[in-house]
Structures are given as structure tokens and as C-alpha cells.
LUMGU-816871 format. One record per residue (C-alpha): residue in three letters; x, y, z. Coordinates in pm, whole numbers. Example, Ala and Ser with C-alpha at 12.3 -4.5 7.8 and 13.67 -1.06 7.14 Angstrom:
2
<"ALA", <1230, -450, 780>> <"SER", <1367, -106, 714>> 
//
This chain:
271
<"UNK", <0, 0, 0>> <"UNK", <149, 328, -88>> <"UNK", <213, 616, 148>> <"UNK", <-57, 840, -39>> <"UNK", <-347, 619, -24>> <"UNK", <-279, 530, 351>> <"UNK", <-239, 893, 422>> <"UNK", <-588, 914, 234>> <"UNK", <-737, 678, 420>> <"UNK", <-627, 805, 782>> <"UNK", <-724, 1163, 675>> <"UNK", <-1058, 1014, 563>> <"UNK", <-1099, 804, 913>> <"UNK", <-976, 1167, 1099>> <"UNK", <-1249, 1314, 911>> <"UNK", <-1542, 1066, 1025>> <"UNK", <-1448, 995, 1391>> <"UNK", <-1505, 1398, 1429>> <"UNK", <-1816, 1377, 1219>> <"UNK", <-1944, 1108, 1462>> <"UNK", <-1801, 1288, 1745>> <"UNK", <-1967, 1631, 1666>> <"UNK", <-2303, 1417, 1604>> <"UNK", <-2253, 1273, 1956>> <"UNK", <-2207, 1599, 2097>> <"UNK", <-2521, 1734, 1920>> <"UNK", <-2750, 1475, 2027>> <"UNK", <-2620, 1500, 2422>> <"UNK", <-2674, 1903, 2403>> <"UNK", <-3036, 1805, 2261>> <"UNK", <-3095, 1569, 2493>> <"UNK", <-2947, 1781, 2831>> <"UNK", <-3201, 2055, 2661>> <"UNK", <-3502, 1837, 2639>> <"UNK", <-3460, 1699, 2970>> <"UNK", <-3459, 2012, 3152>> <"UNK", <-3789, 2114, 2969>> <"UNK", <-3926, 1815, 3126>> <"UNK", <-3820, 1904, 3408>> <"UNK", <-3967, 2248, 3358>> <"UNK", <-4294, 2121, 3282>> <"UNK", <-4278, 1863, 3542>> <"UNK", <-4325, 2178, 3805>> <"UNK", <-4522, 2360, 3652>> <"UNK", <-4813, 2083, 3587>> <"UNK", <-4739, 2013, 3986>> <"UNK", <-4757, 2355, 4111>> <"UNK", <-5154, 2450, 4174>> <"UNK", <-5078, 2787, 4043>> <"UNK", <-4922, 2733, 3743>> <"UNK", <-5114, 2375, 3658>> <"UNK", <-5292, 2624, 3398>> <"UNK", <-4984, 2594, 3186>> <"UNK", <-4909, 2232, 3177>> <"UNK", <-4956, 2252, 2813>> <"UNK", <-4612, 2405, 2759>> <"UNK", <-4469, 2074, 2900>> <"UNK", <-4271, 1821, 2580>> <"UNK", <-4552, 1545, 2631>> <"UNK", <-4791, 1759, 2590>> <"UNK", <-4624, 1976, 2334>> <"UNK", <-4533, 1610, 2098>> <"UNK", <-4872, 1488, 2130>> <"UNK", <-5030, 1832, 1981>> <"UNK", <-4807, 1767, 1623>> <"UNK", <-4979, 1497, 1496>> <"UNK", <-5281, 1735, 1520>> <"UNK", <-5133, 2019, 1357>> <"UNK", <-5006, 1860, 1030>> <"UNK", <-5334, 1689, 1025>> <"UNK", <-5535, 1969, 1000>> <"UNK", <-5250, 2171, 805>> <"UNK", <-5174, 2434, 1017>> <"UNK", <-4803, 2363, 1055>> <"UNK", <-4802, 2369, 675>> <"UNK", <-5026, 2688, 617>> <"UNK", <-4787, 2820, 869>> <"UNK", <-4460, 2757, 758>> <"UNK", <-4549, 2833, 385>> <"UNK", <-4671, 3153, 467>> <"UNK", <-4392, 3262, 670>> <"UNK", <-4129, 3158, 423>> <"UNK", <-4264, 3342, 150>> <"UNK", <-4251, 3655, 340>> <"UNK", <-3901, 3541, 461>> <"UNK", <-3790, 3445, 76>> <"UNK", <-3881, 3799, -63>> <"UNK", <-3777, 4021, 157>> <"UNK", <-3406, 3773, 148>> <"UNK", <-3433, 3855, -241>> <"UNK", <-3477, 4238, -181>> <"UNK", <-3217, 4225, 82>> <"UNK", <-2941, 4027, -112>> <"UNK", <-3055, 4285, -473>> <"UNK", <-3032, 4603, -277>> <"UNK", <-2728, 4462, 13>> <"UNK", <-2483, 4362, -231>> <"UNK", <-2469, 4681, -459>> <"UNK", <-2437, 4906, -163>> <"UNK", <-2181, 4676, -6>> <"UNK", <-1946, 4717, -298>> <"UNK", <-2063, 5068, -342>> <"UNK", <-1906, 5102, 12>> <"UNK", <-1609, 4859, -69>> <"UNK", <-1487, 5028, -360>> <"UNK", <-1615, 5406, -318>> <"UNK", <-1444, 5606, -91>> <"UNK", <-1673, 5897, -121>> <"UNK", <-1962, 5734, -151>> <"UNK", <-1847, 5554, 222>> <"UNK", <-1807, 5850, 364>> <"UNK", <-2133, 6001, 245>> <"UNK", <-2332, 5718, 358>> <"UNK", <-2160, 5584, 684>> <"UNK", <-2308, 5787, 892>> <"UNK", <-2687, 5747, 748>> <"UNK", <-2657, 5403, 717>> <"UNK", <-2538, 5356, 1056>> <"UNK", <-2789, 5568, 1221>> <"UNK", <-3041, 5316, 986>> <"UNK", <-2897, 5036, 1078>> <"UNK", <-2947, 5107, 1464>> <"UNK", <-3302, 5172, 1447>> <"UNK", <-3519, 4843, 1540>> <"UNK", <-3708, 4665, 1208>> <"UNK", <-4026, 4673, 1376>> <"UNK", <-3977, 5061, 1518>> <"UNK", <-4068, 5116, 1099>> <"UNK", <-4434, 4916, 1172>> <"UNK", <-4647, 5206, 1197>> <"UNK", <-4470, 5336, 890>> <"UNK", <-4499, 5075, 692>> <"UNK", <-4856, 5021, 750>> <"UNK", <-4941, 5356, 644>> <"UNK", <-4728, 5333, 351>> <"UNK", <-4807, 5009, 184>> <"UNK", <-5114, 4856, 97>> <"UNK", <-5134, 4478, 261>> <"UNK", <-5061, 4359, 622>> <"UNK", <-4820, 4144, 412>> <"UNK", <-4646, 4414, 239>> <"UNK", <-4542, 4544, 533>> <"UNK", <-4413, 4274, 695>> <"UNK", <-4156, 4190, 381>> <"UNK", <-4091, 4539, 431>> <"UNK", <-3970, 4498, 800>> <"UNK", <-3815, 4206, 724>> <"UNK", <-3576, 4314, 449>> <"UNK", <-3487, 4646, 644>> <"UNK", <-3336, 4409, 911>> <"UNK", <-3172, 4187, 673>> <"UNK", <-3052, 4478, 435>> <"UNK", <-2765, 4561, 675>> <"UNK", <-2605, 4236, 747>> <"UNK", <-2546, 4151, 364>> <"UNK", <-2448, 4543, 284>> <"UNK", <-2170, 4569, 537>> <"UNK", <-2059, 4164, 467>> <"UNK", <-1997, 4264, 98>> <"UNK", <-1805, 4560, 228>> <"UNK", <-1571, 4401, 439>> <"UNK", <-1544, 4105, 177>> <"UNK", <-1449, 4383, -77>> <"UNK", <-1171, 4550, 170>> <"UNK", <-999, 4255, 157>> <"UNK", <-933, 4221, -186>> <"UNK", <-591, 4324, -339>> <"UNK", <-612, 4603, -512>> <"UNK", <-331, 4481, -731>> <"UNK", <-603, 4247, -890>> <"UNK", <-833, 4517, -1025>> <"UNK", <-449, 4702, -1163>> <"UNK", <-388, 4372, -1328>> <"UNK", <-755, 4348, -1471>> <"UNK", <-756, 4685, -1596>> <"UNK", <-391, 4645, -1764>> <"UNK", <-524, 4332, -1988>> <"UNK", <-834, 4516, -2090>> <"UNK", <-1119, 4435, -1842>> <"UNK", <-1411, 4613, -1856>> <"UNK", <-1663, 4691, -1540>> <"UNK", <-1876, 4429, -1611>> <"UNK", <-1562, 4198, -1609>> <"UNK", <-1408, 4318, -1267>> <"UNK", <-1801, 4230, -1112>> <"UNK", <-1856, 3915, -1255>> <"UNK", <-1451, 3772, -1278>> <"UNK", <-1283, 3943, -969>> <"UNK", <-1533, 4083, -717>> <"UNK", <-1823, 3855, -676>> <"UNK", <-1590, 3520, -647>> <"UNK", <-1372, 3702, -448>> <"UNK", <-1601, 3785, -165>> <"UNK", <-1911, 3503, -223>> <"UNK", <-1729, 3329, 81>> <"UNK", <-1835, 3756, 242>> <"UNK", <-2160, 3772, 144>> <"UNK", <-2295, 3428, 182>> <"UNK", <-2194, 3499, 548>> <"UNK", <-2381, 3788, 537>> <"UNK", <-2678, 3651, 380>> <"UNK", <-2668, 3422, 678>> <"UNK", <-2648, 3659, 956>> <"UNK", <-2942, 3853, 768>> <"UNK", <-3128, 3530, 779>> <"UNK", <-3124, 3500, 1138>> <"UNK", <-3203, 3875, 1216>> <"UNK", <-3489, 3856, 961>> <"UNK", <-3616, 3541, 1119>> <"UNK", <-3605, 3673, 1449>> <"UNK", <-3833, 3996, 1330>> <"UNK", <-4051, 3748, 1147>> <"UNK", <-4240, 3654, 1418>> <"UNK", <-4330, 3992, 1619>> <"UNK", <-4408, 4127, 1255>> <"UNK", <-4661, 3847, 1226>> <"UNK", <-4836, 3947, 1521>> <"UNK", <-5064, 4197, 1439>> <"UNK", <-5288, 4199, 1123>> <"UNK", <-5254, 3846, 890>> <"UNK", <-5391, 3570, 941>> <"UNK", <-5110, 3320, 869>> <"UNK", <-4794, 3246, 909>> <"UNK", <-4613, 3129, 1237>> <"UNK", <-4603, 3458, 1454>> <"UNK", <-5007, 3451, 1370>> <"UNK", <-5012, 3034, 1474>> <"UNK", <-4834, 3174, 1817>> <"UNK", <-5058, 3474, 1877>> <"UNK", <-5386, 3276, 1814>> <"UNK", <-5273, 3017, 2016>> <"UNK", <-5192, 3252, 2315>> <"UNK", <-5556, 3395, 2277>> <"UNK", <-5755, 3065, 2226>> <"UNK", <-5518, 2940, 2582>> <"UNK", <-5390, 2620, 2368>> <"UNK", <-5079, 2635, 2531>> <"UNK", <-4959, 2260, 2362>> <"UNK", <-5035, 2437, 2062>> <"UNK", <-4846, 2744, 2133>> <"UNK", <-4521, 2546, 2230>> <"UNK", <-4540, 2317, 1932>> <"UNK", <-4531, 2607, 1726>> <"UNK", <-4243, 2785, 1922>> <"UNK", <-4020, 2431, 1860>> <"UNK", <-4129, 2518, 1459>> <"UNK", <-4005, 2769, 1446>> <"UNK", <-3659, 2650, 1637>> <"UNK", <-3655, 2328, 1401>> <"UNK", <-3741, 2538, 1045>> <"UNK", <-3455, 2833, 1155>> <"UNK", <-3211, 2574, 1261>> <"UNK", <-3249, 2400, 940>> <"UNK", <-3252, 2713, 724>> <"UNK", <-2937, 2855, 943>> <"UNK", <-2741, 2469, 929>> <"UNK", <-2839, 2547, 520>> <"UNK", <-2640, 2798, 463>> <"UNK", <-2329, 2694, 743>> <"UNK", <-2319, 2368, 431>> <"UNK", <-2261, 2671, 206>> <"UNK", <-2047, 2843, 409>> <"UNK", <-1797, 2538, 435>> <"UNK", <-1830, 2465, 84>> <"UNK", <-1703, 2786, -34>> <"UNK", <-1419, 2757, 242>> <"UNK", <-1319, 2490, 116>> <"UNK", <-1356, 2588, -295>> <"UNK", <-1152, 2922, -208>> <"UNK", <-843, 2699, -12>> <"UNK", <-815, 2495, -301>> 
//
């Protein structure tokens, strides 16, 4: 057996024993978590003045899915919420990205807009809900509204830094053998920082799913911030937790999404 291949086949063994251990790991953290939300609900079905709430205890919470998908409202729920969540990522990544490498490869136009964008930036997504309602037409509107100003920011300023860190003695080069703009965007800048704004994209994700559900709150009647709030006023407190571990399950699966991307293009830009 040659030295390569058994240096292949340790590296590959490396590779699985800390896939298996990290899976380990993942499963005990899970488990520690659901155990002390047993225990959680444990006392509070026990305790005569919080017995009210027993619903927000894991038995009860697992035995209230099967109900939900049955009658769809998990679906109806989930669908709704990522459409809102899908455009306002689209209008967030079309309008993020330009300004980033506005700001990356402007001077002027960074100092112009640093200040404004910060002061933006600072202001909470759903501070803009009374705004928004007057200015758009739909409930739903206005929540892809809030939803995109939150996630605007993260992919804006990700493209920025991406673009800092590009030698400028690549666009010199480009320019010397002829490049146009159009070149130095699609050949030097955008595979130069995708590793940038895919990390962006991912931060906005999580900021724009943690405005999704307040924004759902008030006025629609779908989507899983409406699921939560109709639960909380109907006092179907199984239902209200099922929904809350949703929501935990869909963003961890959406966030674990794009880490797969993120390690991908780690590894495409090493080699």
C-alpha cells in the first residue's frame, strides 16, 4: 500500500471519527435541553398555580403535532412565513450587495453614507411598523418590508468588508489586460467575496427570522407569529409550544443550510 493512499485513508478516518463525534455531541446538548424542559414542565403541571400551563410541557407539546399537520396548520404556517421570509431575502441580497461594494470600492460614496446608514442600521425593524402600514397597501407588504430592512444591513456591510480585503493589485492587473466593469463584477469581485456575502446573507437570515415573528403578530392571518398569537388567545398552550419548537426546528435548518454553504465555499476558495 502506498504512502498516499494510507495517508488518504487516515485523513478520511480523521475526518469521520469527528463527524461522529460532533453528532454525539449534538445529540447529548439536545438531549441535556429536552430533559430540563421536562423538568420544567414537570413543576409547573405540579404547582396549583401554574397547573394552567401544563400545556407548555414536551408530552404535551409532541402529542399536539400529529394534530397540527393533520389539520394543516403547521403547513399553512410555515409556507406563509417563508414566503414573506424568501422575498424580503431577495430584496435584501438585490439592494445589500450593490451598496456593499458601493461602500467597498467608493471612498466617497463611504463617507457620504456611513453615517446614514449607521444611524439606519441602529433603528429596530419593527420601530418602521407604523410606517410601513401607512405606507403600503397589505398587512403582508409590510411585513416583507420589516423584514428586508433588518436583513438589508447584514449583507451590505458583509460585501463591504469582503471587498476590503481584496488586493487592489487584482483590479491594476484586470484593468492592464483590458477588463471592462462588467468583467471586474462578474470575474474578480463577486468570487472574491461570495465566501463575504454568503456569510452575510446568513447573519441577515437570522435577524430577519427573528423579526418574522413579532411582525406576524398583528394583522394576517397566517404564518407562524399569527399560529403563536392565536394560540396565546384561544389558551392552547400545547399548541403554542409546538409552534415555538417550529419555528426553532425550520430556523435551525434554514441557518445549518447555509453553514453547508459556508464550508463549501471555504473549502472551494483553499483549493
Amino acid at each position: 500500500m502506498s504512502i498516499a493512499s494510507t495517508s488518504t485513508e487516515v485523513a478520511t478516518s480523521s475526518r469521520l471519527k469527528s463527524a461522529g463525534r460532533s453528532l454525539f455531541n449534538g445529540l447529548v446538548g439536545l438531549g441535556v435541553l429536552l430533559v430540563l424542559w421536562w423538568i420544567g414542565g414537570y413543576l409547573i403541571e405540579n404547582n396549583p398555580n401554574t397547573t394552567n400551563f401544563a400545556g407548555f410541557g414536551p408530552v404535551q407539546t409532541f402529542k399536539a403535532f400529529p394534530r397540527l399537520i393533520a389539520d394543516g396548520t403547521i403547513q399553512r404556517a410555515v409556507s406563509s412565513s417563508a414566503y414573506r421570509l424568501g422575498i424580503a431575502l431577495l430584496i435584501a441580497i438585490a439592494a445589500g450587495i450593490p451598496i456593499g461594494i458601493l461602500l467597498g470600492r467608493s471612498k466617497t460614496f463611504r463617507e457620504l453614507s456611513n453615517a446614514p446608514f449607521q444611524l439606519l442600521r441602529m433603528i429596530s425593524p419593527l420601530s418602521w411598523e407604523p410606517i410601513a402600514v401607512i405606507v403600503f397597501l397589505t398587512w403582508n407588504q409590510a411585513i416583507i418590508f420589516l423584514l428586508a430592512i433588518a436583513a438589508v444591513w447584514p449583507v451590505a456591510f458583509a460585501t463591504a468588508a469582503g471587498l476590503a480585503k481584496v488586493d487592489p493589485a487584482w483590479f491594476k492587473v484586470a484593468r492592464n489586460l483590458g477588463a471592462n466593469p462588467w468583467h471586474m463584477l462578474t470575474q474578480i469581485i463577486l468570487p472574491a467575496i461570495a465566501f463575504d456575502i454568503m456569510t452575510g446573507i446568513r447573519l441577515a437570515l437570522g435577524v430577519a427570522w427573528i423579526v418574522l415573528v413579532p411582525a406576524e403578530f398583528l394583522g394576517v392571518t397566517s404564518g407562524l407569529g399569527y399560529s403563536i398569537a392565536d394560540a396565546r388567545e384561544t389558551l392552547s398552550y400545547d399548541y403554542l409550544a409546538a409552534m415555538v419548537l417550529v419555528i426553532g426546528i425550520f430556523g435551525y435548518i434554514l441557518d445549518s443550510a447555509f453553514s453547508f454553504s459556508l464550508r463549501y465555499l471555504s473549502w472551494h476558495r483553499a483549493g
